[in-house]
Each structure stands twice: as structure tokens, then as C-alpha cells.
N, C-alpha and C positions, 0 to 999 in steps of 0.2 A: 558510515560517514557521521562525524561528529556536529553536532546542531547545536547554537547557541542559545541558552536557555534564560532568561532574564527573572532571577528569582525576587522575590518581595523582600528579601531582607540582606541585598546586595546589592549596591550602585551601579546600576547598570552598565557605567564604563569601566568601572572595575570589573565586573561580569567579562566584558570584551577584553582587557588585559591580561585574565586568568585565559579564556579560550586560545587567545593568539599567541600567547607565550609558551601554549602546553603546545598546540601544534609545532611552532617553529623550532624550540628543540627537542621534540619528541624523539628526534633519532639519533642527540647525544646517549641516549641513558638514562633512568632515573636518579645514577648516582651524581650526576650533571645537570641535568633538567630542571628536578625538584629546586634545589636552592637558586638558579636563577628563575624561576618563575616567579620561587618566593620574593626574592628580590626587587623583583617588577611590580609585583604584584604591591607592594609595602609603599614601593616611591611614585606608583600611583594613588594611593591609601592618601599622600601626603599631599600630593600635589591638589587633591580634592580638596583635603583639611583645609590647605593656605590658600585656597583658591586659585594658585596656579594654571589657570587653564589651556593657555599654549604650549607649557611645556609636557601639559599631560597630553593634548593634543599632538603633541612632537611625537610624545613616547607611543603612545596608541597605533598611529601610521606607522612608527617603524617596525612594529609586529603585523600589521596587516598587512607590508607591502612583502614581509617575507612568505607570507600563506596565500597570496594572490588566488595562485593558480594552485594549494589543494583544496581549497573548499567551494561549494555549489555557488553559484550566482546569488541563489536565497540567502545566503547566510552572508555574502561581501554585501548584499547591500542594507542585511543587520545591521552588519559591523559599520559601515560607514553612515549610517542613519545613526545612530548615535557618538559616532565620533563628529560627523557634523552638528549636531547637538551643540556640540561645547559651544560654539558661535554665539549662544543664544545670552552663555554664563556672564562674560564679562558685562559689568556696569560701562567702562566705555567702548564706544562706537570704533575709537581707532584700533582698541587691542581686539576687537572681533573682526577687523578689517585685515590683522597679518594674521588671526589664523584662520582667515578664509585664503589669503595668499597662499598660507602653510599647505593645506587643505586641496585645493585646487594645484598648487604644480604639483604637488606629490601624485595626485589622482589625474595628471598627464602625463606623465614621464612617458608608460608605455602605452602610446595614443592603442596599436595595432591588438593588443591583446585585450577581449572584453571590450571592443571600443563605445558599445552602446548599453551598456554597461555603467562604465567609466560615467559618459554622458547622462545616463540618470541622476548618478550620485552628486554633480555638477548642478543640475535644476533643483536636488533637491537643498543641497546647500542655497542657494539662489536664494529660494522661497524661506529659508529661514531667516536671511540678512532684513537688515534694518534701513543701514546706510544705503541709498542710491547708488555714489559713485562704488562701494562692496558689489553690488548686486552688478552694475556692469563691468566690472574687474571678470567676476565669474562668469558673466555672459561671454564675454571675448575668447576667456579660457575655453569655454564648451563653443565655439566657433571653431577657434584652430583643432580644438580634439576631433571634431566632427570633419573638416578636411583630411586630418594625417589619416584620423581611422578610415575613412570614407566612410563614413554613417551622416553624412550629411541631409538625408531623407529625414532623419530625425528633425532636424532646428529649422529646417522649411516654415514649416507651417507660424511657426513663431515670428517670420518674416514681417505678414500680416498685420502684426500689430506694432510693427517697429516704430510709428509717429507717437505713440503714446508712450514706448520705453523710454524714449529719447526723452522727450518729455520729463517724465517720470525723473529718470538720472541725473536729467541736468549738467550733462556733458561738454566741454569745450570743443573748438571748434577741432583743432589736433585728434581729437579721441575722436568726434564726428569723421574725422576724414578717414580715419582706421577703420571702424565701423563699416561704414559707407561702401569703403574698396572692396573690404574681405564677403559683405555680402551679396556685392556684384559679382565679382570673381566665382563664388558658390553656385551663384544662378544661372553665368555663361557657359557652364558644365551640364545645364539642363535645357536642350533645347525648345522645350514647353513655355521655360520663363522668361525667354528672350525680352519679353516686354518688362518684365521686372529686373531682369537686371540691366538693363537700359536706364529704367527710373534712378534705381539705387547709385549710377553710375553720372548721373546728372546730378545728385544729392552733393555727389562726393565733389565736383566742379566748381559747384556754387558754391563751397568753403572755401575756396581760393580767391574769391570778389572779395574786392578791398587788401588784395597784396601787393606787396612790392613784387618787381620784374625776375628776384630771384628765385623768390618762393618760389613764383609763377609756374617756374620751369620743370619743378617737381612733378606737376599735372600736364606735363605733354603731350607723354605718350597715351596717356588716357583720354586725354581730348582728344588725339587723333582716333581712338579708339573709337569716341561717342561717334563723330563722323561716320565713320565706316559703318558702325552700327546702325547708327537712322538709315543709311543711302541703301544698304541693303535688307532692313526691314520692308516685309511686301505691305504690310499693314499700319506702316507712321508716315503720315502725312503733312504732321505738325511739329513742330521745337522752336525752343527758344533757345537753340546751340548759339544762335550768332549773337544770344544780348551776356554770353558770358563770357568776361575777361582773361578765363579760362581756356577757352576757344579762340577768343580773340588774338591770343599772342602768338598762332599760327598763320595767321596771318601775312607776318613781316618776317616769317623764317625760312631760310635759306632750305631747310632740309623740308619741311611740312605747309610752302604755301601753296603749293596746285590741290591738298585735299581741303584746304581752308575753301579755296577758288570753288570744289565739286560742289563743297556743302552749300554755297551760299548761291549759285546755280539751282540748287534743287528747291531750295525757300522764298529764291524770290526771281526766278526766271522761267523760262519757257526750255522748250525741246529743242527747239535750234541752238540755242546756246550747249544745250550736252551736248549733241553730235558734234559740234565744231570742237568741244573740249576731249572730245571719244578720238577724235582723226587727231589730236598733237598729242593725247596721252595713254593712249590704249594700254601702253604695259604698266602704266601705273596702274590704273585700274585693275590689272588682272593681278600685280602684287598684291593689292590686297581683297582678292578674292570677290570681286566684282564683276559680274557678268554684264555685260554689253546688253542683251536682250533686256533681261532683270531689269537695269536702271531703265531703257527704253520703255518697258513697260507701265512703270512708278513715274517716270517723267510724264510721258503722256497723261495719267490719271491726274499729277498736280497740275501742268500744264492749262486741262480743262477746270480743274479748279479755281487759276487764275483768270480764267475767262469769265466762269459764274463770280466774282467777285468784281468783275471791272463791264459788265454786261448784266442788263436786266433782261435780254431776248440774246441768243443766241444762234445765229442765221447757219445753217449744218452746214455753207460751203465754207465758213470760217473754221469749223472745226474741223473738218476737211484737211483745208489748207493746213492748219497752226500744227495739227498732231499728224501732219501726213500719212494718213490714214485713204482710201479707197469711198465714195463716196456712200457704197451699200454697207459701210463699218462705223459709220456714224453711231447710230444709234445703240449697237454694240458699246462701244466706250461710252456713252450716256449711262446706259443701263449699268455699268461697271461704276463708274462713279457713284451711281445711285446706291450701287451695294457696297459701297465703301465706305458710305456716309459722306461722300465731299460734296454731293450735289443735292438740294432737293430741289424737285424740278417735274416739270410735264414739258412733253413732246408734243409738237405742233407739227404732224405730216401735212396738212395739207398744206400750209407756210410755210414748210421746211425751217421752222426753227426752235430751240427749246427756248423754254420759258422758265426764267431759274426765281426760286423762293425763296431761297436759302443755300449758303455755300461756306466752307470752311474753309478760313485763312491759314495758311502755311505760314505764319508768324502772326505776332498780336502784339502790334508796338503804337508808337504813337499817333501814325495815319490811321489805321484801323480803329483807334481808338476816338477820333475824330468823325469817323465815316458812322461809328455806332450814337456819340451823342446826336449827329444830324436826323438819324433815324428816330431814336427813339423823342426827339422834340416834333418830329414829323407825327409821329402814333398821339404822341401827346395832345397835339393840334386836334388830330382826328379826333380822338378821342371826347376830347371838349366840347366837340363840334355837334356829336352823336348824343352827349347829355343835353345840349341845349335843345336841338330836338326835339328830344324826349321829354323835357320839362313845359317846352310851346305846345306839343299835341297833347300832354295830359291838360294845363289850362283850356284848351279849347273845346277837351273832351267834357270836364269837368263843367264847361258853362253848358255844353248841349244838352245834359242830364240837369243842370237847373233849370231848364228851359223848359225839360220834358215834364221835368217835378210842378212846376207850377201852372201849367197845361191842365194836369191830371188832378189838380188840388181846387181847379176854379169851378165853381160851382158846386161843386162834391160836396154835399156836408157831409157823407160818411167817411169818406177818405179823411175829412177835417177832423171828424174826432178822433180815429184813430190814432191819426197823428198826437193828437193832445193825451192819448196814451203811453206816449212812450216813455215818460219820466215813471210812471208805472211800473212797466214791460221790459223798460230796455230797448228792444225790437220787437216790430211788426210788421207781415207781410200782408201787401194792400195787394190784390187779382194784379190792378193796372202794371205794378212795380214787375211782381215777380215774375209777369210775360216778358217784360223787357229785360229778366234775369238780375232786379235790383233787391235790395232787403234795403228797408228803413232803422236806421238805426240810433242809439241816443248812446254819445262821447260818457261812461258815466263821470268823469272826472269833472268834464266841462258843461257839459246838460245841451252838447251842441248838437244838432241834428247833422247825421251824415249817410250820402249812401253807399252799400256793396254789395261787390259781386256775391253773388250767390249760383252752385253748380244746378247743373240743367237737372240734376236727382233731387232736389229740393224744392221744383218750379209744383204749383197746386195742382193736384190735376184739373185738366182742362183750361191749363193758365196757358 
């Protein structure tokens, strides 16, 4: 197998134009071969001279997409490491921008062969571009390459950091919404990342706030989608599906208002309300792949969420009643909440009622938001309350200790001189002080007498 050799006293794309042109028509002939190599070989020669960079870019691709498939993976991703290169040449931004276009469809065409492969050569162009919106041109490319080929395990992990590409790109909200779909759609093929493509899929909603009712319409079925997706997440509890205009416009539609009606049952109502909507719509639900238990389940655990939100004691014949539930399954669904994070909370058997601390709102709108500044001006008060306090028992503390000081300083002339040592000293411990755990000490800034604590490892012996 022939291996590219990048010697010191040849341009290295030229190097890859002599390689690629000898393989693809090695099986004319030499009497054929040689002068089109030379050929190639010359009008790359030139295209370097004038600095042409895209057309040597042009010419380079089209020898290596004919050698594709005879040379090792090693050697295509030689060859396209320095055919990506060229990128770097032009002085402007826009002529490295088409032949990163050039670059990237060419290195799609055939998503299936080498797909992850293919995929390398794509990040690696990536990381040489300059321009943002270049770099997610190439991103989106290595998107769809990574769905046709299925090497989509590949671009996962780069998911991660997708708030700071975005960022980075400085993308409009169109290219967002592209973005956004195609990396939900990747996700809902992996049932691990149900939670991430859920987010990615709420991303992509919220770029439709602030449209007209046409737009709107574009993001329908994907709304309807987010719906079904919360309602059958065993593990979400919370959305903000209903403050999106998005969502919103299913609403008032003839075809899509009874899942508008599910979703907003499940965030802001009780278990009676499902069942009544279970008994007039059962086959809806089951079109879309909803089980009746499932939601019963999820209901119940919001359900009692809504009670630790609207209750500070919880009496167990309430929850009894509201989650129809058996009176010895109370605590069961307590405990279930507790491991979902909807409740914190202690159980009160001998009063049969929980005692909630903390509960998590299945929406976070303007009420909620009212209910938390009353709290947090309630802590505040406390708060206030606990320094004042604090501030009355040290005064009062502070005069008992002058009380004790001049107790122990009356009559004493040794204590007295001591004392009249401290601009000396600093500190000094007098027997009487440091039984009572005090040290005498002098402010050196101020020359002001003050006392302190001092550890019981310090006390004199026999103090």
C-alpha cells in the first residue's frame, strides 16, 4: 500500500496532488498517467504560486474523492489534513468560508462509507476555521453526516457544551431553530437522553416567542410533541410548556386542544381532574402512547406536590382522599415524593399528618413568585430579629465582665499594676481573669484595654 510521504523540499499539497493523481489513474497506463499527473501536478504548482486557494482546493478533492476507498483510513486523513489546511491560506474570512463549504459537502456526499471518518475530517476542519458563523456551517455538516452515517455516538458528547457554541457563533434565531431540532431528534433515538432531548426541544419553542400566528404554525407538531413528552416522563415534574406562545397556540386548535387541555391538568391541577379527562379521552391518550396507569401514577406524585405547596401540615386523611389511595398507602406516596424531590417533609404518625418544608412547584409564574418574596421578607424579619438579640445579650454580657473586672481590680494593688503593664506587654494574664477564662489585653492601635476569651489549654495551672 502506497503511504504519503510529505518531503522537505515539496509543498505538501502538492505532495498530495502527485499521490492522488498517481493512484487514480494508475490503471490507465503510464503512457496516460504520467502526462496527466504531470498536468495536475503543474496547475497545482500554480494555483499555490497565485495563491488560488480554492481552486487548488477544488482540484485536490477531486483526486481524493476518486481514491476514497483504495487507500487506508491513515492516509485519507493525511490527505484531508492538509487539504483542510488550505482554510487557514486566504487572508479573507469569506473566501475561507466557501472552501470550508467546498470542503465539507464534498466530504458528505457519501455520509455511509467511512462515516466516522468522514466525521473526523469535519472537526478537524472545524478547529482550523476562524469565522463563527464558518465553524457552525461545519458543525451542522458533521450533524446530518453523523445521522445519515449513524455515527451519531460520535457528536453526543459535544452536546454538553452546546450553550457556549451558541454563544461562540452568534447564531440567529432561524439557524437556532435548525440547531435546536436536529439535536433533539438525535437524542430521542437514545433513550438515556430523554431528558436532553426534551431540553434541546424546549430551546427550539422558545425561538418561536415573539411570532406572528404563521410562523407559529411551523412548531406545532413539536409542541405537541413537548406535551407528550413531559406527560410521559416518569421523572419531570416541572415546565414552563404553558408560558410558551409556542404551546400556547394549541390551545384554540381544532385538531391539538384536548393535549393543550392534558398538559395544563398535569401543571396545575389535581388527579380528579385526569380521570374525568381519562373517562372522555382514553383513545387519545393511548394514540399517543400514554398509559392510563403511567399518567395515574405522575398525577398522584404532582397531585401531592400541589398539596405541599398550598399546606404547611398535611392531615393523611386528605391525602387519602385527594390521591385515592387506601389509608395504609399514605405514607408510601409520601416516601415517593420524598425520592423524587417534590416533597421535603417529615411524617407525623402519631397526628397522622406530614409536615411539609419544602415542595416543588410544577410551574414558576407570577403567584409563585409572590408566595416567595412574602417568604423570603418573612426570613428577613427573622433574621433581624436574631441579630438584635445577639447584639442586646453581648451588651449585657459585656457590662457583667466590667462588673466582674472591677470587682477584682478593687483593692488589688497587684492586679493594678499589672494592669498598668500592658502598654508594655501587650497582654497579661492576672490567676483572678484567667479562672473566669478572660486574658487582659491592650488595642495596640488604640492603647484601649479590652477583655478575651481565652481556651481552657491556656487557663494557669491551678487557675
Amino acid at each position: 500500500m502506497a503511504t504519503v510521504v510529505v518531503t522537505s523540499d515539496e509543498d505538501p499539497a502538492l505532495s498530495v496532488v502527485r499521490f492522488t493523481s498517481e493512484l487514480a489513474w494508475a490503471d490507465a497506463g503510464p503512457e496516460v498517467a504520467e502526462p496527466q499527473v504531470a498536468r495536475l501536478c503543474i496547475e497545482a504548482q500554480e494555483c499555490i504560486v497565485m495563491g488560488r486557494w480554492s481552486d487548488l482546493a477544488s482540484l485536490m478533492l477531486t483526486s481524493a474523492d476518486l481514491i476514497f476507498s483504495k487507500v487506508s483510513e491513515k492516509d485519507l486523513e493525511c490527505i484531508f489534513t492538509i487539504i483542510c489546511s488550505l482554510v487557514t491560506k486566504p487572508e479573507s474570512l469569506d473566501e475561507a468560508f466557501e472552501m470550508a463549504k467546498l470542503i465539507s459537502t464534498k466530504v458528505t456526499q457519501q455520509a455511509n462509507d467511512k462515516p466516522a471518518l468522514r466525521l473526523k475530517i469535519l472537526f478537524n476542519l472545524y478547529n482550523l476555521l476562524e469565522n463563527p458563523y464558518s465553524k457552525f456551517y461545519v458543525y451542522m455538516k458533521a450533524l446530518n453526516l453523523a445521522v445519515n452515517g449513524k455515527v451519531t455516538e460520535h457528536i453526543i458528547p459535544s452536546f454538553k457544551k452546546m450553550d457556549s457554541f451558541v454563544k461562540e457563533w452568534n447564531i440567529g434565531t432561524l439557524d437556532q431553530r435548525e440547531l435546536f431540532l436536529t439535536i433533539s431528534n438525535i437524542l430521542k433515538e437514545h433513550k438515556s437522553s430523554a431528558k436532553d432531548s426534551f431540553y434541546f426541544l424546549t430551546k427550539y419553542l422558545v425561538t418561536f416567542s415573539g411570532e406572528d400566528a404563521y410562523t407559529m404554525t411551523e412548531a406545532k407538531e413539536e409542541a405537541v410533541r413537548a406535551v407528550v413528552e413531559f406527560v410521559k416522563a416518569p421523572d419531570m415534574f416541572q415546565s414552563d410548556l404553558l408560558d410558551m406562545p409556542a404551546v400556547g397556540q394549541l390551545e384554540k386548535d381544532g385538531k391539538f386542544a384536548l393535549v393543550y387541555q392534558l398538559l395544563k391538568i398535569f401543571l396545575t391541577q389535581r388527579l380528579d381532574a385526569y380521570l374525568d379527562f381519562h373517562a372522555a379521552n382514553s383513545t387519545l391518550l393511548k394514540s399517543y402512547g400514554l398509559g392510563h396507569e403511567d399518567c395515574i401514577t405522575k398525577m398522584r406524585l404532582m397531585t401531592l406536590a400541589d398539596l405541599g405547596s398550598n399546606y404547611d401540615e398535611i392531615p393523611y386523611a386528605l391525602i387519602e382522599d385527594t390521591l385515592r389511595v387506601n389509608d395504609d398507602e399514605v405514607e408510601l406516596w409520601v416516601v415517593k415524593a420524598i425520592t423524587a424531590k417534590l416533597l421535603d417533609c417529615k411524617m407525623d404518625q402519631m397526628n397522622q399528618i406530614v409536615i411539609v418544608n419544602r415542595c416543588t412547584e410544577r410551574v414558576f409564574g407570577l403567584q409563585q413568585w409572590l408566595a416567595l418574596r412574602s417568604k423570603l421578607t418573612t426570613w428577613r424579619g427573622n433574621i433581624a430579629n436574631v441579630i438584635n438579640t445577639i447584639q442586646a445579650n453581648k451588651v449585657a454580657e459585656d457590662g457583667a465582665q466590667g462588673r466582674q473586672v472591677r470587682s477584682l481590680l478593687e483593692g488589688n494593688v497587684e492586679n493594678q499594676r499589672d494592669i498598668a503593664q500592658l502598654e508594655v506587654q501587650g497582654s497579661v494574664d492576672v490567676p483572678e481573669f484567667v479562672a473566669l477564662g478572660l486574658r487582659v489585653e491592650a488595642d495596640p492601635k488604640t492603647s484601649r484595654v479590652k477583655l478575651v476569651n481565652v481556651d481552657a489549654a491556656e487557663k494557669i495551672p491551678g487557675g
